[in-house]
Backbone as ProteinMPNN parsed JSONL, in Angstrom:
{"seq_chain_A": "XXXXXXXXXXXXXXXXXXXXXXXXXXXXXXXXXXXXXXXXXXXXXXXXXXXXXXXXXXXXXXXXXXXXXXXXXXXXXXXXXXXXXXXXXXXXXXXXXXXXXXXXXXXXXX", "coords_chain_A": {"N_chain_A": [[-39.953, 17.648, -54.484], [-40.513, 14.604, -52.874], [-43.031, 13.784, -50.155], [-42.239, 11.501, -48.915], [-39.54, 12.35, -48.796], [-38.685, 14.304, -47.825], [-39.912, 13.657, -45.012], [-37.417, 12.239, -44.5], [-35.757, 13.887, -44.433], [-36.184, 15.033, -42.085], [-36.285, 13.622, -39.966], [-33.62, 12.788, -38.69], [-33.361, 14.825, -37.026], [-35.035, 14.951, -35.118], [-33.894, 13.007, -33.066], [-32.243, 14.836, -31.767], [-33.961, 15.541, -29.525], [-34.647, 14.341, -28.162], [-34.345, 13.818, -24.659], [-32.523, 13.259, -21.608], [-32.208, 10.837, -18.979], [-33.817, 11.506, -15.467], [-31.713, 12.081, -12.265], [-31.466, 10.998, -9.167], [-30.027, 11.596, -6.173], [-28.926, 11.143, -2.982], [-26.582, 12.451, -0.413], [-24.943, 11.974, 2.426], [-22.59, 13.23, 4.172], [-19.826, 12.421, 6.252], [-17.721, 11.595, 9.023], [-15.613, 8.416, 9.267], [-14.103, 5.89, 10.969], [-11.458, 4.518, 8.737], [-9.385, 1.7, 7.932], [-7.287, 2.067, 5.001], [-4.773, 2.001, 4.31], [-4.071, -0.371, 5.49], [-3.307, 1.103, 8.053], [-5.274, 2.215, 10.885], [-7.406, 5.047, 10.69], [-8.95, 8.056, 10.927], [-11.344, 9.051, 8.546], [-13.265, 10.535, 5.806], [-16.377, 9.889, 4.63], [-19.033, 8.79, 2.31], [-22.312, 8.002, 2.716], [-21.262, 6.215, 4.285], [-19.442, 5.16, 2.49], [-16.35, 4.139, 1.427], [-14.117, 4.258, -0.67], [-16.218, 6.734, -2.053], [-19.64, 6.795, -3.097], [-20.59, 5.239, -6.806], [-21.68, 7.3, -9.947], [-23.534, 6.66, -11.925], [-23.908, 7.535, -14.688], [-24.916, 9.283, -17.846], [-24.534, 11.489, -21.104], [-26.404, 13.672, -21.834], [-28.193, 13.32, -19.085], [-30.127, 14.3, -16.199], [-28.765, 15.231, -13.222], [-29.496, 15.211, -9.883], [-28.194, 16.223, -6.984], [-28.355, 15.891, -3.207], [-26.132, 17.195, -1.344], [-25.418, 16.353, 2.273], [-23.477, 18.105, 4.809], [-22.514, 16.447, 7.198], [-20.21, 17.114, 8.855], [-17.946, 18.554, 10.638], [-17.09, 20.842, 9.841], [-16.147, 22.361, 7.006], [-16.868, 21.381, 3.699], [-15.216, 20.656, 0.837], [-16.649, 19.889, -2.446], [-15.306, 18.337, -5.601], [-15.788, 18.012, -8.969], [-15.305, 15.562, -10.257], [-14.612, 14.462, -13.333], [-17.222, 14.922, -14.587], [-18.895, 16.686, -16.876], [-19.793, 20.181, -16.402], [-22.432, 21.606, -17.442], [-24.06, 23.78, -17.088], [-23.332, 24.52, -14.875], [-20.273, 25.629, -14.943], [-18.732, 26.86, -13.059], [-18.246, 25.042, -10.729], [-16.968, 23.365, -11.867], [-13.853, 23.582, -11.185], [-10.457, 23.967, -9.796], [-9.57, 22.751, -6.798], [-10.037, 25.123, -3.99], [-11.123, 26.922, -5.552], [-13.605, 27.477, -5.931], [-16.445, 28.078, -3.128], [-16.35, 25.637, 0.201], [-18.866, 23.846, 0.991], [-20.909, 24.662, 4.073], [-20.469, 23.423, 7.248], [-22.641, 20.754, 8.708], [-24.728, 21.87, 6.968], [-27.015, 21.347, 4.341], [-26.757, 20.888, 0.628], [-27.178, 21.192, -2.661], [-26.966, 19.765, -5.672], [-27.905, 20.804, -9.019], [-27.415, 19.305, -12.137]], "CA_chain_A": [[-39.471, 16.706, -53.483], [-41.999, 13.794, -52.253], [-43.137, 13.826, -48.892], [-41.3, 10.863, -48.043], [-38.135, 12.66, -48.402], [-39.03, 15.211, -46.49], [-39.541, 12.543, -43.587], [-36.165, 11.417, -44.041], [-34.681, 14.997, -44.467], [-36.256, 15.717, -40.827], [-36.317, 12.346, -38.836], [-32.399, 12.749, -38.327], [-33.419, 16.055, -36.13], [-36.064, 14.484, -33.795], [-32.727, 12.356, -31.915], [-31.759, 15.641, -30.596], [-35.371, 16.317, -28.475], [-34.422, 12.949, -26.682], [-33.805, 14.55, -23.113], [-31.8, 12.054, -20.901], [-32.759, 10.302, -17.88], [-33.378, 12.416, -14.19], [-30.869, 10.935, -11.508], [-31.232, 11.797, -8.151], [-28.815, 10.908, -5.413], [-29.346, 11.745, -1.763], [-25.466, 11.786, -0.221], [-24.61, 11.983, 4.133], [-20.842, 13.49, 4.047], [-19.781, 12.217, 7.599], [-16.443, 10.874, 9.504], [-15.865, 7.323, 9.901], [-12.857, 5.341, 11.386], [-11.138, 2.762, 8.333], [-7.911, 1.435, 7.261], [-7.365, 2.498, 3.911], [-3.143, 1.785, 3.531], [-3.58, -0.935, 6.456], [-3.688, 1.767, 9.359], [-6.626, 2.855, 11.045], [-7.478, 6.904, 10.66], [-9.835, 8.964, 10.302], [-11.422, 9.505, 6.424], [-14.366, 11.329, 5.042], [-17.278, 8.888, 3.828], [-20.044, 9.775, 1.974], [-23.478, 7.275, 2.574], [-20.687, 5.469, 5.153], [-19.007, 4.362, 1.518], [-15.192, 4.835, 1.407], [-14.564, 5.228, -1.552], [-17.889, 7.23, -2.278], [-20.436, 6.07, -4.259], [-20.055, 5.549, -7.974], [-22.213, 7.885, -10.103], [-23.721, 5.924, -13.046], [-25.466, 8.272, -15.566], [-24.772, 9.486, -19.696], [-24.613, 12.199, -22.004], [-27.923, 14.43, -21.164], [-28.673, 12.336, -17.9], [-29.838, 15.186, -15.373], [-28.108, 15.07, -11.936], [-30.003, 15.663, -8.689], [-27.715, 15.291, -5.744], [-28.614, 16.71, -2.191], [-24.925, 16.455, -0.125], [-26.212, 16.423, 3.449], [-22.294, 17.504, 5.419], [-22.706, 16.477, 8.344], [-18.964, 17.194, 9.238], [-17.771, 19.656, 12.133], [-15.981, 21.679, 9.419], [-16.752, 22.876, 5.503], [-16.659, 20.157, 3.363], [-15.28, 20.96, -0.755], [-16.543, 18.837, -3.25], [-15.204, 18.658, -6.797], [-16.482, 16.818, -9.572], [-14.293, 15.374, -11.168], [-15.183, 13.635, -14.478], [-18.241, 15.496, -14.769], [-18.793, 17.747, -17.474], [-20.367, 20.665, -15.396], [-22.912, 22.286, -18.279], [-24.84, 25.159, -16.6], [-22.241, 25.435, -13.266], [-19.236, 25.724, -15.042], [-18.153, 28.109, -11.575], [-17.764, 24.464, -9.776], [-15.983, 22.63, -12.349], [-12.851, 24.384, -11.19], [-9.508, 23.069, -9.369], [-9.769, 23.106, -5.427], [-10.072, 26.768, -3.706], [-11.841, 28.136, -6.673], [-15.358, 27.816, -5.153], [-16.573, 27.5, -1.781], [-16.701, 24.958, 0.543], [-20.018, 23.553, 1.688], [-20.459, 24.971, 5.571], [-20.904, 22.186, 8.374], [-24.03, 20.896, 9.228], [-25.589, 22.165, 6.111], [-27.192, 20.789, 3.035], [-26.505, 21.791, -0.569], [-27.634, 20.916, -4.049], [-26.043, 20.258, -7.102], [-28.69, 19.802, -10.363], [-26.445, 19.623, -13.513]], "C_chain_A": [[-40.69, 15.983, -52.899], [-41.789, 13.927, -50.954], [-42.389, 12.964, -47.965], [-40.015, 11.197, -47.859], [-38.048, 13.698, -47.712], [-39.244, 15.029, -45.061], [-38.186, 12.408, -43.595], [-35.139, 12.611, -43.75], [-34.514, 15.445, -42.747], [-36.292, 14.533, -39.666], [-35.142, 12.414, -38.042], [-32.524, 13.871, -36.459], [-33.917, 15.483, -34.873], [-34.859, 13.695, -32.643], [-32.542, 13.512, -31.418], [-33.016, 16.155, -29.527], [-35.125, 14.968, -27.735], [-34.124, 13.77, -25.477], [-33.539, 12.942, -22.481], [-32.301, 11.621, -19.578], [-32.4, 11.168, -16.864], [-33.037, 10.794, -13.121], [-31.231, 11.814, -10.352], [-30.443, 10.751, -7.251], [-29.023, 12.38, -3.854], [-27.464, 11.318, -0.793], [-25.408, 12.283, 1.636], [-22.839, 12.187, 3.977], [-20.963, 13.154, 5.851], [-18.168, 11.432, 7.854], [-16.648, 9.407, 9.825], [-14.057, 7.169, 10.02], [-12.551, 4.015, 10.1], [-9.433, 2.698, 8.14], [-7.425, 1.094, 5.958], [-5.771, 1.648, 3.191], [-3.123, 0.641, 5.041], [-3.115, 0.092, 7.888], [-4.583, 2.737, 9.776], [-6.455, 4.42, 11.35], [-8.606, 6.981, 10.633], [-10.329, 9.387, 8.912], [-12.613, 9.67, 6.479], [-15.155, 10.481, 4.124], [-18.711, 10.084, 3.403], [-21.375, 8.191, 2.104], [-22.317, 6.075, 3.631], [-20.056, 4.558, 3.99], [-17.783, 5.025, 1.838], [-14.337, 4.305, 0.919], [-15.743, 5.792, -1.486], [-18.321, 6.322, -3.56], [-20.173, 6.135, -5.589], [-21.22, 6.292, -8.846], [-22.049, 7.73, -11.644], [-24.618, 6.411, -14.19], [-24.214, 8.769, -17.259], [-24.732, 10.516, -20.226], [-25.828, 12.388, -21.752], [-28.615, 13.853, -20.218], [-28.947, 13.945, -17.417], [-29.632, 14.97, -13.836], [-28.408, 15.767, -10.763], [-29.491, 15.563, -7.577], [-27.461, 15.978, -4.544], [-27.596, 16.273, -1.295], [-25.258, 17.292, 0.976], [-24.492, 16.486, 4.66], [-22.728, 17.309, 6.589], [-21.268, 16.404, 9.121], [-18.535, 18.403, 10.144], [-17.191, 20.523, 11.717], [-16.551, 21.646, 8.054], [-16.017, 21.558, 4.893], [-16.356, 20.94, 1.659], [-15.32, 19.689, -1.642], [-15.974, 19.196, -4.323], [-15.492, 17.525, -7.589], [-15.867, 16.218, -10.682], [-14.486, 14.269, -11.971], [-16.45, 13.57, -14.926], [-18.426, 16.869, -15.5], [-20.312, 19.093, -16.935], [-21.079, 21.849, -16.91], [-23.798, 23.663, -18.267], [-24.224, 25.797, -15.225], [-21.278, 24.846, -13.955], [-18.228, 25.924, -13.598], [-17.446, 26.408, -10.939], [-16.969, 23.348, -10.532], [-14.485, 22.842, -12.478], [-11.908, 23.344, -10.362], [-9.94, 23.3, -7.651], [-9.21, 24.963, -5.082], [-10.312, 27.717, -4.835], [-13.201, 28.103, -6.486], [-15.427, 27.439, -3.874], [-17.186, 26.432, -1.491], [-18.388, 24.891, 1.276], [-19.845, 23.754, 3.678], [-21.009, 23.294, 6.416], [-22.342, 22.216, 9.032], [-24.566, 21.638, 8.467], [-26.294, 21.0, 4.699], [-27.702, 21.625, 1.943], [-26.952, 20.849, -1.244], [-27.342, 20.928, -5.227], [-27.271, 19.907, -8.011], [-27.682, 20.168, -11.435], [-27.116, 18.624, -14.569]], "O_chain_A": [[-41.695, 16.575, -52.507], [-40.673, 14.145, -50.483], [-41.986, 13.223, -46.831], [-39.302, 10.635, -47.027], [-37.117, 13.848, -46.921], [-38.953, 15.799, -44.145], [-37.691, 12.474, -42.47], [-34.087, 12.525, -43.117], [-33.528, 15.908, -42.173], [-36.327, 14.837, -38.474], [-35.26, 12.188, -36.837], [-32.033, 13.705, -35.342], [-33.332, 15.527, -33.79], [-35.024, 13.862, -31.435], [-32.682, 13.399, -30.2], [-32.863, 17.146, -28.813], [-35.581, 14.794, -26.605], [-33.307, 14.636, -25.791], [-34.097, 11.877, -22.747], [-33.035, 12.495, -19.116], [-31.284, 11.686, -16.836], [-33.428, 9.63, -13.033], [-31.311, 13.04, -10.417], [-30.254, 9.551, -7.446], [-29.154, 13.6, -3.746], [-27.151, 10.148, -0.57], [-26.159, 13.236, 1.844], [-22.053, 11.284, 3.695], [-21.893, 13.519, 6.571], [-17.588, 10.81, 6.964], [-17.609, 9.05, 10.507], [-13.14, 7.831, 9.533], [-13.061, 2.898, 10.192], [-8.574, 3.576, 8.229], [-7.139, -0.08, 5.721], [-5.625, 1.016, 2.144], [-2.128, 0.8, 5.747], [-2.494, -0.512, 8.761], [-4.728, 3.844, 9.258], [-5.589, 4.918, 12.069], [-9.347, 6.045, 10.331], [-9.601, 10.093, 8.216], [-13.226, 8.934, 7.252], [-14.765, 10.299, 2.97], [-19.15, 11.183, 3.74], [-21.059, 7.274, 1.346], [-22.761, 4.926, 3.628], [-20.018, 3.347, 4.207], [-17.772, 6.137, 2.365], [-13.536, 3.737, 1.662], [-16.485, 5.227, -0.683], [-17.807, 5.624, -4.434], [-19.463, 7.1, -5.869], [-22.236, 5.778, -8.379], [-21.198, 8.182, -12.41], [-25.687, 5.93, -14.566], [-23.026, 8.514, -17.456], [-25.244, 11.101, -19.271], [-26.51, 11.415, -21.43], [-29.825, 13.814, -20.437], [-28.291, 14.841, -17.95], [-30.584, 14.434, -13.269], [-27.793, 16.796, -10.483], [-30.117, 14.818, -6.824], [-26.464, 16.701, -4.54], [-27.769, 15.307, -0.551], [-25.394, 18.514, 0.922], [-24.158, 15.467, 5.264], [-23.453, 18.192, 7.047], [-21.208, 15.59, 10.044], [-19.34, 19.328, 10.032], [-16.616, 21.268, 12.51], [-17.494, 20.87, 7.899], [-15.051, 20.921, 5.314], [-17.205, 21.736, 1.259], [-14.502, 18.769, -1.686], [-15.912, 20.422, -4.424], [-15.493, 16.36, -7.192], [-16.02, 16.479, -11.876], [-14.542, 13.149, -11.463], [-16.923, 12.595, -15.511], [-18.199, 17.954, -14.964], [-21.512, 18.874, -17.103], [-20.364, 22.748, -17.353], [-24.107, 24.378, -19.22], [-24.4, 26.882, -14.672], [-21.164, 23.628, -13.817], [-17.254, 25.252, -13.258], [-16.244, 26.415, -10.677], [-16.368, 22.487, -9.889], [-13.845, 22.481, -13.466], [-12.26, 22.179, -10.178], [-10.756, 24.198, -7.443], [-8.406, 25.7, -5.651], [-9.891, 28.858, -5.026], [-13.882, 28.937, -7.082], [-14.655, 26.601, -3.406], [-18.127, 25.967, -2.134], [-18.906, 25.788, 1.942], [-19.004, 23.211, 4.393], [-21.764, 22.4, 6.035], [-22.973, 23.109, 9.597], [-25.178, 22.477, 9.128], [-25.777, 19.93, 4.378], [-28.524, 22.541, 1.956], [-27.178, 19.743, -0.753], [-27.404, 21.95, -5.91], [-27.737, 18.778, -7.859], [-27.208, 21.301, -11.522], [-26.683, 18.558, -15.719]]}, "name": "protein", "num_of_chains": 1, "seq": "XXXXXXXXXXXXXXXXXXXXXXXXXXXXXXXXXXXXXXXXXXXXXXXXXXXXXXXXXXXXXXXXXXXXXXXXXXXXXXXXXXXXXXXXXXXXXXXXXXXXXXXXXXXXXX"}
């Protein structure tokens, strides 16, 4: 076998040592006053967005995101549409992991 096919046998491999881009994301869970259905309430913003922010990353991206609650009460996130590859535990349905306590900050890297 010539050497050049021996390049071509192993070039295919080297795409999987790509590692994906680091994301970080700094989030403020907090109460604001909007009107969501046309009457004003109370709703749960995150960076004073409401919806929350949108969370723009790829296939081996890694995900740094420090949620800061600042809410008077435990806050549960879930991540939904996030394939959760080393914390399975929080890719679960609501009341299958705990909530984040008030006035704390937590850390997701995935």
């Amino acid at each position: 076998m010539s050497p050049f096919s021996l390049i071509l046998l192993y070039l295919p491999s080297l795409a999987v040592l790509v590692d994906g881009k680091s994301l970080s994301y700094d989030w403020t869970v907090s109460f604001s006053h909007r009107a969501p259905l046309a009457l004003p309430k109370q709703v749960i913003v995150i960076n004073d967005q409401f919806p929350g922010p949108l969370l723009n990353a790829t296939t081996n991206d890694v995900l740094n995101i420090n949620v800061h609650n600042n809410l008077t009460e435990p806050f549960l996130m879930t991540w939904n549409g996030l394939q959760m590859r080393r914390n399975s535990w929080q890719d679960g349905v609501q009341e299958t992991n705990c909530p984040d306590k008030a006035k704390k900050t937590w850390n997701l890297k995935e």
